[in-house]
C-alpha positions in Angstrom: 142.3 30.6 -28.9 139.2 33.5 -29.7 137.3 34.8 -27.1 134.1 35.7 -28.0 132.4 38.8 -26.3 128.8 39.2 -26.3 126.3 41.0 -24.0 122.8 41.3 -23.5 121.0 44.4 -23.2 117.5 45.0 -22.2 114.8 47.6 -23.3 116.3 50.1 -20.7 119.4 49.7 -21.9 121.2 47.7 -19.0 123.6 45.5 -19.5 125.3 42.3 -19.1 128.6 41.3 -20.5 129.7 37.8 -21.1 132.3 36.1 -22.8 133.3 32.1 -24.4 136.7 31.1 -25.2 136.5 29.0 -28.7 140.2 26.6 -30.5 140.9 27.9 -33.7 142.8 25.2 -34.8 142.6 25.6 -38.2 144.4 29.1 -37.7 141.3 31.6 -39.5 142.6 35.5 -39.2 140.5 37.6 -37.0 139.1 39.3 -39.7 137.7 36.4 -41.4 136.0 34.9 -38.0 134.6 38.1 -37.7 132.8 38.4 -41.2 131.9 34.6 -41.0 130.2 35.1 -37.4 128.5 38.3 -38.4 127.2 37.0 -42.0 125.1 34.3 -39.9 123.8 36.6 -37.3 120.3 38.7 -37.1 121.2 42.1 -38.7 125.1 41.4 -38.2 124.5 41.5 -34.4 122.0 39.6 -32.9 121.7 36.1 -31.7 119.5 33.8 -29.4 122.6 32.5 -27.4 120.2 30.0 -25.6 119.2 28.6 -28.9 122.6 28.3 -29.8 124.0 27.1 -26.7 125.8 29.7 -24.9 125.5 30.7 -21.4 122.6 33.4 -21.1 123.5 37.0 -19.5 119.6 38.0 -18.9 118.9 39.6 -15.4 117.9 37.6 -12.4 114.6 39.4 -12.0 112.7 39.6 -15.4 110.0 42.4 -16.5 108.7 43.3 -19.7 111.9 45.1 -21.0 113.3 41.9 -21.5 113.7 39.9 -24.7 115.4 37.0 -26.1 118.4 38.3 -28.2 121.9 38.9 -27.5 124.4 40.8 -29.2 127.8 40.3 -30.5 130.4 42.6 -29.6 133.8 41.1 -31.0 136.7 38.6 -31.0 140.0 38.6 -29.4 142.7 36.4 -29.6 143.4 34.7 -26.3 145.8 32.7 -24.6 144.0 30.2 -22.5 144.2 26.3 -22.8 140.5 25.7 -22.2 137.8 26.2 -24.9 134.3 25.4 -25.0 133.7 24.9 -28.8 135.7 25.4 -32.2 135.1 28.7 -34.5 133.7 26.5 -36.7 131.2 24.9 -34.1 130.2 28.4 -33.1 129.6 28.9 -37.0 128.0 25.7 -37.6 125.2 26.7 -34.3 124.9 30.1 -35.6 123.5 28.7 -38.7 121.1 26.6 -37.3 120.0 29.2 -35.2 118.6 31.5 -38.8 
């Protein structure tokens, strides 16, 4: 199992963290995830996690600092039993999302 960690971070430059657990069953290194998410993201970083799916980490309260991206921070391996998509579903929203 990955987990993916991603955050969002306002105009002000608070933040939330957040993270999805994602199967890997067809074994792809960590290094090769990484290059495959960040090939399909906004400048190698950013991504509309509502577009694609994932749970949002925006503020309760909303004022004009906010916005609508989120950004990638990394992968980890993991060792939980419960995933909510594949690498290659993540992938497969990711490039929808461009």
């Amino acid at each position: 199992m990955i987990r993916f960690n991603y955050l969002y971070r306002d105009f002000s430059n608070y933040k939330n963290y957040g993270s999805v657990v994602l199967g890997n069953p067809n074994c792809i290194s960590i290094s090769e995830i990484d290059r495959l998410i960040r090939e399909k993201l906004i400048e190698g970083e950013f991504f509309n996690a509502a577009k694609i799916g994932l749970p949002t980490l925006f503020f309760e309260i909303s004022n004009c600092d906010d916005h609508e991206l989120h950004e990638f921070l990394n992968i980890e391996i993991v060792h939980e039993t419960e995933c909510l998509w594949t690498i290659e579903e993540l992938i497969l929203r990711l490039s929808k999302d461009n």
